[in-house]
N, C-alpha and C positions, 0 to 999 in steps of 0.2 A: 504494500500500500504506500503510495506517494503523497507527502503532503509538503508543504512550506514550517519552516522554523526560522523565524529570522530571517534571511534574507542566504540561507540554503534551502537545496531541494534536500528533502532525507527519505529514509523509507526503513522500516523495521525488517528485520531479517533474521532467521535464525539458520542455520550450518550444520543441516544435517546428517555432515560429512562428518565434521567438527565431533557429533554425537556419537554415531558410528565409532569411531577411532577413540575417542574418551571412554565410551564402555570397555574397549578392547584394554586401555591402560589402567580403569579401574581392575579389571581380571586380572591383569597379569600382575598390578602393586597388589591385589589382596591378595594370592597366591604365593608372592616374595616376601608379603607380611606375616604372613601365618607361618613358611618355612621358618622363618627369622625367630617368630615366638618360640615356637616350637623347639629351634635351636639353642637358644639362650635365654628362654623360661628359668627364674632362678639361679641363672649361673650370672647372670649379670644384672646391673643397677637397674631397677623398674622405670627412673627416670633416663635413664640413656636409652632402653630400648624402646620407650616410648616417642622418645626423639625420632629413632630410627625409623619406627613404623608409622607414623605417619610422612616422616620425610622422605619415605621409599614411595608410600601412595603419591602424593603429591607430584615426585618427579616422574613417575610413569602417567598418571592422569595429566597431568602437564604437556608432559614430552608427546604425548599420540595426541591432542589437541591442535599440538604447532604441526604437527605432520599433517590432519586431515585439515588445518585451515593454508599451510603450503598447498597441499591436491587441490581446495576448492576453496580460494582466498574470498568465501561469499561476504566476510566481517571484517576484513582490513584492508582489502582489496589487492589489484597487480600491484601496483604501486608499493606495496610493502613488500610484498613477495619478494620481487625486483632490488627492493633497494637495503631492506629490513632484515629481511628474514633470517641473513647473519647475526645479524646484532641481537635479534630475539632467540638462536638456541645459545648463543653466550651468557645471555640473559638469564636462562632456562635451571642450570644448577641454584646457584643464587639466591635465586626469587623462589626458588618451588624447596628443593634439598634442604639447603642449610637454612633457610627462616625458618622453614615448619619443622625442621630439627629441632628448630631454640624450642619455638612455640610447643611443641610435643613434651617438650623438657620439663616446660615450665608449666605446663599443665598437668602433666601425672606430678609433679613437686605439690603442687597446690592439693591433689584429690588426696596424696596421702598424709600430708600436713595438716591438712582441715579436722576439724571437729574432734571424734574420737581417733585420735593419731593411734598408728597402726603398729603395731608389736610384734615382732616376730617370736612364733612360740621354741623356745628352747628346751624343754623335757618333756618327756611324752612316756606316759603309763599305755602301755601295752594290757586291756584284761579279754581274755582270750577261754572260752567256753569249753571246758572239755567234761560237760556232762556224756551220759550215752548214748543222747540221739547220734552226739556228731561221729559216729561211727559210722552214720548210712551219708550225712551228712558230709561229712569230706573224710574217706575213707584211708584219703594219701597223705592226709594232715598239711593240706597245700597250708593252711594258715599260721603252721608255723615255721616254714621256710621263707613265707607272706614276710611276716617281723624279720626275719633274717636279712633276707633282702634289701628289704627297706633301711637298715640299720647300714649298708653296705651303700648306701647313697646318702647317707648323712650327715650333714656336716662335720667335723668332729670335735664343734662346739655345742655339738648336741649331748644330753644326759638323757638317758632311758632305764625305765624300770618294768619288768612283765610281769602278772599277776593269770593265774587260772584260778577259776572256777568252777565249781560243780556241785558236791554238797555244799562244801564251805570253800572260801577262797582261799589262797596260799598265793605268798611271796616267790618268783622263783629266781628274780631278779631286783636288786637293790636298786634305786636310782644311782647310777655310775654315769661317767663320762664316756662316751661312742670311741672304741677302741678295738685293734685288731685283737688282743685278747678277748676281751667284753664279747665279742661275735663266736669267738672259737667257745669260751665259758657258757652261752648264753645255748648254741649249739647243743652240746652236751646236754645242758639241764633239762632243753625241753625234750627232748630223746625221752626222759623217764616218762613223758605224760602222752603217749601216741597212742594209748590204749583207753579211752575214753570210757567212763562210768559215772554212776550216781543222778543225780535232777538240779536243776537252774537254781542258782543262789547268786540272781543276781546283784540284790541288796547288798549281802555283804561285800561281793567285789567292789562295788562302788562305794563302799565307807573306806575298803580298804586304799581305793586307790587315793580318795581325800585324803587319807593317814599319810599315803605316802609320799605326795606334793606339800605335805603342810608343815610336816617331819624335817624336807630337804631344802623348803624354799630359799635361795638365794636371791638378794636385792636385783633387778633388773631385768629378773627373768620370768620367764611366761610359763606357764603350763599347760599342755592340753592331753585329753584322755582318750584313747581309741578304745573301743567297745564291742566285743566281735558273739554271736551269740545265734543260735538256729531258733529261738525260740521266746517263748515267753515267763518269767520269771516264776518259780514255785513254792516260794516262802514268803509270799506278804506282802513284796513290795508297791504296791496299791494304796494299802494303806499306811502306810510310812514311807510316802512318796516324796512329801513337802518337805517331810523333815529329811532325810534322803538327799534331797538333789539343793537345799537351800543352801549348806556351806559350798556349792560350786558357784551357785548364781552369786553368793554375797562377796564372792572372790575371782566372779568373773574365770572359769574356768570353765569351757568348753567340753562336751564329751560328745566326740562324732562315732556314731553309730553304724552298724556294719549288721544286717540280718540276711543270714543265709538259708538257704531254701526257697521251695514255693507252695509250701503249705501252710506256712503262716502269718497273720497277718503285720507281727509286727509292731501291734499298739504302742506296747511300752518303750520298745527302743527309738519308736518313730516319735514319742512325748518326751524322754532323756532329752535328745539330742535338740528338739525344738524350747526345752524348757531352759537348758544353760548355753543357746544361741551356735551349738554346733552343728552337724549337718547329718543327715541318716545316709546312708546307701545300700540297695540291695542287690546281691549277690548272688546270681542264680548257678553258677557254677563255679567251685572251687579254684577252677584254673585263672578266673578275674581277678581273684584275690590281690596280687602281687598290683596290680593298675589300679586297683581301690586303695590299697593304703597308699599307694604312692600317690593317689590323689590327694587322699588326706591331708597327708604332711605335706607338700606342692603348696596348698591351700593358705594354710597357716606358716608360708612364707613370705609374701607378697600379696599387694594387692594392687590392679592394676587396671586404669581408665575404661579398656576396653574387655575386662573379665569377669568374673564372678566375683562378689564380695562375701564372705563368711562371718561368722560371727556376731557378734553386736550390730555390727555397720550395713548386714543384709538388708533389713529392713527400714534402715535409717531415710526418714523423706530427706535430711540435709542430703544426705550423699545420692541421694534420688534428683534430686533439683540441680544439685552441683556437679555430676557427670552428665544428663541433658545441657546443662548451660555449659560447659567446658567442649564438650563434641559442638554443637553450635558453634561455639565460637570457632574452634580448630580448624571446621568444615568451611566457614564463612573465608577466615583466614588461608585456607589450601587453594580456594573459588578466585577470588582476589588475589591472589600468587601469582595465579594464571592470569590474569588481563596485565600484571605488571611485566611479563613475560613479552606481550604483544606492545606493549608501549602503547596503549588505545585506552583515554578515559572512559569511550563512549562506554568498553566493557563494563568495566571498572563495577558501574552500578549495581548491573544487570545480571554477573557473573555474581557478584555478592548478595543480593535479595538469591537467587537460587541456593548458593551456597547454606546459608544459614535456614533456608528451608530445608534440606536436605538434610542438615546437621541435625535439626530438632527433630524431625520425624522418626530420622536415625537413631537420634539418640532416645526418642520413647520407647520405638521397638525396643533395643537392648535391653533397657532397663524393666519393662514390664517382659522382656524372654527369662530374662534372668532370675528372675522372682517366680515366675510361674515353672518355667524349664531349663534349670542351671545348667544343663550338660550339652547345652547348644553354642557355643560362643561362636564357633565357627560362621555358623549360619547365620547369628547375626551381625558379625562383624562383615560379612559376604554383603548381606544387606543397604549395612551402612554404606559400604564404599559404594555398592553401584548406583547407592541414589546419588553420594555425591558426585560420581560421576556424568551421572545423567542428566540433572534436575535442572543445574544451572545453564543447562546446552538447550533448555527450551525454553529460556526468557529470550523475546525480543530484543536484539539489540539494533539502535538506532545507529544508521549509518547516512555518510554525507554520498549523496550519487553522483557528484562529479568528479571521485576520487574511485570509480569503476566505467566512468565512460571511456568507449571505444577509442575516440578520439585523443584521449589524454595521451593512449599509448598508440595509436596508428599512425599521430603528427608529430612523433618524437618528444614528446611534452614529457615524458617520465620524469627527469628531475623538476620541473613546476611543479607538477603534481606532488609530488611528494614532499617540495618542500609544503605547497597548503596542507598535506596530512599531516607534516611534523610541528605547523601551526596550530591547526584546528583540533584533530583527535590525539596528539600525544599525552602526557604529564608532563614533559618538559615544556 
């Protein structure tokens, strides 16, 4: 549509080359992103990889932009092509990589900063079921190779203690420091318990394991309880529930929950875990076990813009409101990277109302996937990126049509022309 502005002709336009090829960049940054998580989940700073993974989207959503508006200059015209188009992939690291590196930075700095500042749990009680169902139950005793494992990816400023249950609990491990002995020691001990007897006493393992975080606690340090059980408790714990589970909540101590089988429902492991803000998981076959606890502890390392949040802060509207408003902004900011890239104000606007649309929507989905279906991030971080990459590629953007007339470049006029676009639509 053509109309008069001032004392230009203009006409709205959108490049749905531009779009095309943006999707393509979104795919291919969320797929670099996720590798990237995946790779250095944990093993590196929450706030540098968050840098990274945005500033990996960014430069691929960027970079196949400038290539499908090079094929089809519908928004900057020949005239930039021709004279620009260097200057814009120099542009391109810059403006897309390294800002939304900071910006990424400074934003996972902010989500873990805020409110209930985030702790990393350093001891972990192990209590681990070996009444007689779990004989039919996990007959290979994967669950306690499961802790072995686990122990064998952990820091080694970690302290662990393991506790069985059946009739009555027992100690079989002190709270110690994560040590190549502790694993070989830890080995051995539970050897004697592979022959599974007795009914669910699961009360006293959970006094016990209180005893044994309250016994050992050190200034600084967090504690959280894993909880592993085929079944439902058969000494009482119902009615001595509040009293039971109240010294965790009154100390903030988490007990994430592990129910094996599929003939049970679960009740009480699934109210432990929702009562002192930790997390349930179900286990339908023993061989998972080893990727559930490693989930666990993963969990109660990090907490991270675009992941799950455990604990207290799951539920939290702060932290509800403050990663929608943080993805918005980031999105806005990735959107707006990209027309600084093009040297065109007219984008400027047009890419950023998109942006920050993209951002917010994005950032609801997450946040309500996350709350209803924690074990999708993937999907919805998929999500995120392809609206941002799509959404701001179907705003209008206002363009001057004497800077795509035939003429400009059939009478040799290229450089006039350009110099009126580096007048009219640049920032400089």
């Amino acid at each position: 549509m053509l109309y008069e502005e001032g004392a230009q002709l203009v006409e709205k336009r959108v490049n749905l080359t531009m779009t095309v090829m943006s999707l393509i960049g979104g795919i291919i940054g969320f797929t670099a992103g996720e590798i990237f998580i995946n790779a250095y989940k944990f093993k590196m700073s929450g706030i540098i990889l968050m840098g990274f993974y945005f500033g990996i989207i960014a430069l691929c959503i960027g970079t196949f932009c400038l290539i499908g508006e090079m094929i089809n200059p519908r928004l900057n015209g020949v005239t930039w092509k021709n004279n620009y188009l260097k200057t814009s992939f120099k542009f391109l690291i810059p403006c897309t990589f390294i800002a939304i590196f900071v910006f990424g930075m400074l934003f996972q700095f902010i989500y873990e900063s805020s409110g209930l500042k985030f702790q990393k749990v350093n001891d972990i009680v192990f209590v681990i079921d070996t009444s007689g169902s779990m004989a039919n139950t996990d007959p290979q005793n994967e669950r306690f190779s499961s802790v072995l494992n686990l122990m064998d990816n952990m820091n080694t400023q970690n302290r662990v203690s393991i506790y069985k249950f059946d009739d009555t609990s027992k100690r079989i491990i002190p709270m110690t420091e994560v040590s190549d002995s502790l694993k070989k020691n830890a080995e051995e001990e539970l050897k004697q318990y592979e022959t599974p007897s007795g009914n669910t006493n699961m009360g006293e393992a959970i006094d016990s394991a209180y005893d044994e975080i309250n016994s050992t606690k050190k200034p600084a340090r967090k504690a959280a309880v894993i909880l592993l059980s085929d079944g439902e408790d058969n000494f009482g714990l119902n009615k001595k529930f509040d009293k039971t589970l109240s010294p965790f909540k009154n100390s903030n101590i988490s007990i994430y929950t592990i129910g094996m089988s599929n003939e049970n429902n679960f009740t009480t492991l699934k109210k432990i875990a929702k009562d002192t803000h930790g997390e349930y998981y179900n286990v339908k076959n023993a061989s998972d076990l080893k990727g559930t606890f490693s989930k666990i502890y993963y969990a109660t390392q990090q907490r991270l813009l675009v992941d799950r949040r455990d604990g207290l802060t799951e539920s939290s509207t702060l932290y509800m409101i403050l990663r929608v408003l943080l993805i918005t902004i980031i999105s806005g900011l990735i959107t707006m990277s990209i027309s600084f890239v093009f040297d065109n104000k007219n984008l400027l606007k047009r890419f950023l109302i998109g942006g920050i649309a993209a951002g917010f929507l994005g950032g609801l989905i997450m946040e309500v996937g996350f709350l209803n279906s924690p074990d999708h991030g993937s999907l919805y971080r998929a999500l995120l990126v392809i609206m941002i990459a799509l959404i701001f590629t179907f705003i209008p953007v206002i363009v001057d049509i004497k800077d795509y007339s035939k003429s400009s470049y059939l009478r040799g006029n290229q450089r006039t022309s350009g110099l009126d676009r580096a007048k009219g639509n640049s920032f400089r």
